[in-house]
C-alpha positions in Angstrom: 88.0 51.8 -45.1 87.8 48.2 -46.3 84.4 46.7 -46.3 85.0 43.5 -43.8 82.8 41.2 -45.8 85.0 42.2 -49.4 88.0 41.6 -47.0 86.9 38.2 -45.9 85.8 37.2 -49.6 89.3 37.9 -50.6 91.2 35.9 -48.3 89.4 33.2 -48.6 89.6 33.2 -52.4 93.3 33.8 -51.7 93.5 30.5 -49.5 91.6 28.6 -52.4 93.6 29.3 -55.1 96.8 28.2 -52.8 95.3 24.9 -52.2 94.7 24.4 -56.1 98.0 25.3 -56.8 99.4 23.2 -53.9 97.1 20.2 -55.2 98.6 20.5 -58.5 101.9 20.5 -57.8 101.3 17.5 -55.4 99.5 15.3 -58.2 101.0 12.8 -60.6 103.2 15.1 -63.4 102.0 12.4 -66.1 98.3 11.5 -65.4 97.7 11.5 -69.4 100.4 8.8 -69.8 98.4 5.6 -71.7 98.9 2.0 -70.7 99.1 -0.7 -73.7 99.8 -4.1 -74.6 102.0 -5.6 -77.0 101.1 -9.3 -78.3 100.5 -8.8 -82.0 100.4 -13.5 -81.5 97.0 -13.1 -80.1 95.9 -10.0 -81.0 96.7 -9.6 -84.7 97.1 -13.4 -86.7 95.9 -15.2 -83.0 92.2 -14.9 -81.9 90.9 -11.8 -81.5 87.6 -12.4 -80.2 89.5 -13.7 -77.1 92.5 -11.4 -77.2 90.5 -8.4 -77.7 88.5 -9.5 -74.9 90.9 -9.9 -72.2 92.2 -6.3 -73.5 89.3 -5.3 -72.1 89.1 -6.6 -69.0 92.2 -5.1 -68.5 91.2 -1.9 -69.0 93.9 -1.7 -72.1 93.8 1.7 -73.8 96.5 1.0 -76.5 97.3 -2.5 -78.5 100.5 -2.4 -80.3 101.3 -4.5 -83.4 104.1 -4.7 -86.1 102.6 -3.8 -89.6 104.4 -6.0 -92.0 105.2 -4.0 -95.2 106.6 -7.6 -96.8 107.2 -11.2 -95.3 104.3 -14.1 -94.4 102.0 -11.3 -92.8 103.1 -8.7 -95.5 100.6 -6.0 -97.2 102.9 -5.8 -100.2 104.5 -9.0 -101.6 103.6 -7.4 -104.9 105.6 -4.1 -105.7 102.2 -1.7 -106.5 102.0 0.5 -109.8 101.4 3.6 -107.5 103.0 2.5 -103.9 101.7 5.8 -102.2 97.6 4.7 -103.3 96.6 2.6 -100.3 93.8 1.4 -102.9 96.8 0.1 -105.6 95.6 -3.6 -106.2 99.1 -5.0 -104.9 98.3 -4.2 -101.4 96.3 -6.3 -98.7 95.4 -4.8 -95.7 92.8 -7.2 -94.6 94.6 -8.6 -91.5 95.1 -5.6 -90.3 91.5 -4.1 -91.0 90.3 -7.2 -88.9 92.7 -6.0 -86.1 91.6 -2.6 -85.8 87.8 -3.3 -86.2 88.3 -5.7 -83.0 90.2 -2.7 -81.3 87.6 0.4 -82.6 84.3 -1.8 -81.0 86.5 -2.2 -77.7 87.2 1.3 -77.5 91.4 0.5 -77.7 93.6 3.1 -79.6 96.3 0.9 -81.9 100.0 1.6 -82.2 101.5 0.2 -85.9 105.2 -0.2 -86.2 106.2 -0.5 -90.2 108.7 -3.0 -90.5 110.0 -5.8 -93.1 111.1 -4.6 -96.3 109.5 -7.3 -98.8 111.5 -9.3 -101.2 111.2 -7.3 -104.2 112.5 -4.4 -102.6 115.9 -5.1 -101.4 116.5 -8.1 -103.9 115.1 -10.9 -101.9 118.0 -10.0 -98.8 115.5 -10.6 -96.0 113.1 -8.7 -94.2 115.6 -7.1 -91.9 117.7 -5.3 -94.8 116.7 -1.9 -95.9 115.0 -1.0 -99.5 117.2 0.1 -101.9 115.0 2.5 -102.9 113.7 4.7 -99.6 111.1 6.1 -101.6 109.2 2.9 -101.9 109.4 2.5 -98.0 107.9 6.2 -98.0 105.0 5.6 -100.7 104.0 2.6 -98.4 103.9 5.3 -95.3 101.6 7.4 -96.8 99.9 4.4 -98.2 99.2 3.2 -94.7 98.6 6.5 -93.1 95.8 7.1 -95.9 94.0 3.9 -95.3 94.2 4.0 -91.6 93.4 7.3 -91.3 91.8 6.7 -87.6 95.5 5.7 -86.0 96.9 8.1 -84.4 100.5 6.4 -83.2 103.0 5.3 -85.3 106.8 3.5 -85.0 109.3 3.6 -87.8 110.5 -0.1 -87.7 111.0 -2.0 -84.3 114.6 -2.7 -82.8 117.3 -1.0 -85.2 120.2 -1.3 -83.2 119.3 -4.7 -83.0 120.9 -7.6 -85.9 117.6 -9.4 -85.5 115.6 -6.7 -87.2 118.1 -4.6 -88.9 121.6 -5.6 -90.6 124.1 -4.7 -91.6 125.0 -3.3 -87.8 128.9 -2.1 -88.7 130.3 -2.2 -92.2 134.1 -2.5 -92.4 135.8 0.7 -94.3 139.7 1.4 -94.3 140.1 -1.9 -92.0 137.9 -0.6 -89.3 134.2 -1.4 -88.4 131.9 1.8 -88.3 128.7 2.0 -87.5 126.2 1.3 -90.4 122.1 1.1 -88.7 122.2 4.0 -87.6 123.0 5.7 -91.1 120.7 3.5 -92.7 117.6 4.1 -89.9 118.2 7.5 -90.2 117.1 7.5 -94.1 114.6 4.8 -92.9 112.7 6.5 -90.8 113.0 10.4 -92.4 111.3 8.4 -95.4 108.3 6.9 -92.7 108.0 10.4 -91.0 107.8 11.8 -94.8 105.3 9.4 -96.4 103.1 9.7 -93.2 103.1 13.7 -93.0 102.1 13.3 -96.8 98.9 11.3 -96.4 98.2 15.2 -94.4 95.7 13.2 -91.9 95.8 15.2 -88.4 97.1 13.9 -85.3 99.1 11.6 -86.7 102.4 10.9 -84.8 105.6 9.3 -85.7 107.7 7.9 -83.3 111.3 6.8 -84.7 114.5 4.7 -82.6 112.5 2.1 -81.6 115.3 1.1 -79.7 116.6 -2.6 -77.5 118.1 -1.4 -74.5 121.5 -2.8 -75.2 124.3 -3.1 -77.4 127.9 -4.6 -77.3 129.3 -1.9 -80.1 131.6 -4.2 -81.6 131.8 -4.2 -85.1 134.0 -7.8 -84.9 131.3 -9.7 -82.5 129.5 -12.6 -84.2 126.4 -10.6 -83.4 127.3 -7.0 -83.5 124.9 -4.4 -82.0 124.8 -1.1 -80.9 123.7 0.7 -77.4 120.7 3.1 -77.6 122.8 6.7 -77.4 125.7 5.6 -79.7 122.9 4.8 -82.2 120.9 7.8 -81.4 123.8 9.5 -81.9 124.8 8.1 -84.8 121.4 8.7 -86.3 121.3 12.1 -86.1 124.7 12.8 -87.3 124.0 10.5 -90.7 120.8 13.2 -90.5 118.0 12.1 -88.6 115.5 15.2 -88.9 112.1 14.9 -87.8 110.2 12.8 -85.3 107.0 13.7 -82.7 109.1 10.7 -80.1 111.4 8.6 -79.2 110.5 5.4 -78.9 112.7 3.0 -76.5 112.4 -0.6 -74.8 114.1 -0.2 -71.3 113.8 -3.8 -70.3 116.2 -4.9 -66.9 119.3 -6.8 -68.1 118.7 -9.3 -65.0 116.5 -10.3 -62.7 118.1 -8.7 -59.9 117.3 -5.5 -61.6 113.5 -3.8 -60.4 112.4 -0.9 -62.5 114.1 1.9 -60.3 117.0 -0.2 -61.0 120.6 1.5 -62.3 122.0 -0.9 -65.0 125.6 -2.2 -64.5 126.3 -2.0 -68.2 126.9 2.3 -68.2 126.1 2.0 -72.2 122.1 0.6 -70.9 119.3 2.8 -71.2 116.5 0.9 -68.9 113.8 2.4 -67.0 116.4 2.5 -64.0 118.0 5.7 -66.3 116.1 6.7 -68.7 116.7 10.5 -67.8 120.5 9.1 -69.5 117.6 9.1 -73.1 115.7 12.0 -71.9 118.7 14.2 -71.5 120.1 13.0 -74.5 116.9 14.0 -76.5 117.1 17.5 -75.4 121.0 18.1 -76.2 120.5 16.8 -79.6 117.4 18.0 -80.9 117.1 21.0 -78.4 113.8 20.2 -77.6 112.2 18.6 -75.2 111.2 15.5 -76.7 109.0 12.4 -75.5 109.0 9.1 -75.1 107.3 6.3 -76.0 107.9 3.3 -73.9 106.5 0.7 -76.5 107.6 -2.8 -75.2 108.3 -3.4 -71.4 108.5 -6.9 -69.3 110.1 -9.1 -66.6 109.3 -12.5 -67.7 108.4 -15.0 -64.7 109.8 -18.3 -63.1 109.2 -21.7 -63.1 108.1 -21.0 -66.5 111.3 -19.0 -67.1 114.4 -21.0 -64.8 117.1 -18.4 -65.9 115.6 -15.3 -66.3 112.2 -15.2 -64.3 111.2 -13.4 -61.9 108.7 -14.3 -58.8 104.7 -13.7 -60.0 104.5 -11.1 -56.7 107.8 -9.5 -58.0 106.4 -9.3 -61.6 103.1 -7.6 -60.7 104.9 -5.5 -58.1 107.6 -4.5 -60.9 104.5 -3.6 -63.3 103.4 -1.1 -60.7 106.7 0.3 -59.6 107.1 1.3 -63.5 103.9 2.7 -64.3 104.6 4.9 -61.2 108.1 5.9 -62.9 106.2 6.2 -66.5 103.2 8.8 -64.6 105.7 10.7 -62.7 107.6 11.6 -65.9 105.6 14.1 -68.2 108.0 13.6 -71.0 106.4 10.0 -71.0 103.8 9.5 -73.0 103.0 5.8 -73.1 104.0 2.0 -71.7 103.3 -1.0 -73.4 103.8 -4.6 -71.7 104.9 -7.3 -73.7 102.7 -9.6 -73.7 99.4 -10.7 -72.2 99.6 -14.6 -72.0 103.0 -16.7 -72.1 104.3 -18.5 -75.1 103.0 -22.1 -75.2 106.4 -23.3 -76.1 107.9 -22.7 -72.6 111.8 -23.7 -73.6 112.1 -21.1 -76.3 109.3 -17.9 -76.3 108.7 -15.8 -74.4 107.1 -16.1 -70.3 106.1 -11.9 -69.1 102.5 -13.0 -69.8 99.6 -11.4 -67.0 98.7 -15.0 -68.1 100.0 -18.5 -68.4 100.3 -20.0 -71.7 96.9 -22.1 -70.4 95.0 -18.9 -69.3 95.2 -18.7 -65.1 95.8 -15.3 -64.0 99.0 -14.6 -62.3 99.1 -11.2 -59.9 99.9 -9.4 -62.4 96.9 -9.5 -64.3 94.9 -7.8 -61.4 97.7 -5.2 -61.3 97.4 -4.1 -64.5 93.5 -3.8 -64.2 94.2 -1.4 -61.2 96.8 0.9 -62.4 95.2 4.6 -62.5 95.2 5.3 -65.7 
């Protein structure tokens, strides 16, 4: 016979383990999802005694900034003797020592995307055209992996499908345009995942794509682009290999359009369908991959007439994403772009939690009470 009392202690350990279960299944699929901001103005060549401590108040737990390989903010206007030696005397890395000091006292992980191919490397073509030589874009990858050996998340360039950062989008062969970023990324950022992997630090993580939300894929446009699968696709055929995630900015192509938002454009990717990325991910690579959201926004009216949003709609949109973002475990980050609005109000850039003269719009109290 069954002792009563062993009888009883089972069920009841029975009817505990169910709830757990039940209470994991019920809670958020993405609670290790991080929460960042992106507004390398303040934060990086701005002030960072005040930058870094508004981060704070706002609970930030990632700061994202461009790491400029060449160009006004570059580390490496001088080609080095030994580009892969982070201690090589052509190299300055004191602005961006200064940034991650401010972020290591506040307790703020930092996110570096490598972009801007410096003048010596491409023939003085801009920062926006690729080396001619990959492997000096991969010496400076180990470079910086060796001397910031504390960062743990990196991007391979910002925006490739995008003219602004990278061109030539389509090069014309046998009188038709065919897609040339996504040929050149792909050797781009194989060379950044290489030279970071070499510097052997652990934890380090490589994100590559990078990518605007949009394109028009139109080889004869005056400003040709391409939309995030085409170039993902194109990327992997020209031999993208390696990356630990894909990173993507989903911003809404109107103002009409909240977070949950389907685009109109079927070529989009924004947070409305990003499953369309996620999916897309998986068939190429076969793998699960993640994604990292690093730059995210609705800019707000009257400082923005055309394509502001409300201040209650903004800090209402900020929430409804970060719920998306924690619901999705293949998620692993968000970053909002920026914390305080361009002073110059007819040209920059207005999705602050701030106004250009520092009063506090709703969303700044929405993005200090996001679980995170």
């Amino acid at each position: 016979m069954v002792n009563k009392r062993l009888l009883s202690l089972l069920v009841c350990g029975l009817a505990l383990l169910l709830a757990l279960v039940a209470a994991a299944q019920s809670a958020p699929k993405s609670s290790s999802a991080k929460i960042g901001i992106y507004d390398e103005g303040q934060t990086l060549y701005g002030n960072p005694d005040y930058a870094f401590g508004v981060l704070s108040d706002l609970d930030t737990q990632l700061v994202r900034s461009n790491i400029y390989w060449g160009g006004r903010f570059g580390v490496a206007n001088r080609k080095p003797t030994n580009g892969a030696n982070p201690d090589d005397p052509a190299y300055d890395w004191s602005l961006y020592e200064r940034q991650l000091n401010y972020a290591s006292q506040y307790g703020i992980q930092v996110v570096l995307s490598i972009y801007g191919t410096p003048s010596w490397a491409n023939g003085g073509k801009g920062q926006n055209v690729a080396p001619k030589n990959m492997r000096d874009l991969q010496n400076f990858a180990t470079a910086a992996a060796k001397h910031f050996p504390t960062i743990k998340y990196w991007l391979a360039w910002n925006e490739p499908n995008n003219p602004v950062f990278l061109k030539p989008q389509f090069v014309r062969k046998g009188g038709k345009w065919v897609m040339q970023s996504p040929v050149t990324y792909a050797q781009m950022c194989n060379a950044i995942y290489n030279g970071i992997k070499a510097a052997k630090v652990s934890g380090q993580k490589v994100a590559c794509g990078v990518t605007s939300p949009r394109g028009n894929n139109q080889g004869s446009s005056s400003r040709p682009s391409i939309s995030p699968i085409a170039f993902l696709r194109g990327a992997k055929k020209a031999g993208l290999k390696r990356f630990d995630a894909w990173a993507h900015h989903p911003y809404a192509g109107s103002p009409s359009e909240r977070p949950a938002t389907k685009p109109k454009a079927r070529t989009a990717v924004i947070l409305g369908n990003i499953s369309v990325l996620l999916t897309e991910l998986k068939k190429l690579y076969h793998s699960n991959k993640h994604i990292w959201i690093t730059e995210y926004g609705y800019q707000t009216k009257p400082q923005d007439k055309n394509f502001g949003v409300t201040w209650a709609q903004q800090a209402t949109y900020l929430k409804q994403a970060w719920t998306i973002v924690r619901a999705n475990p293949r998620i692993d980050m968000m970053i909002w772009f920026i914390f305080q609005d361009d002073t110059n109000i007819s040209i920059g850039w207005q999705s602050g939690l701030l106004t250009y003269d520092g009063i506090k719009k709703p969303s700044y109290t929405a993005f200090q009470n996001l679980p995170h």
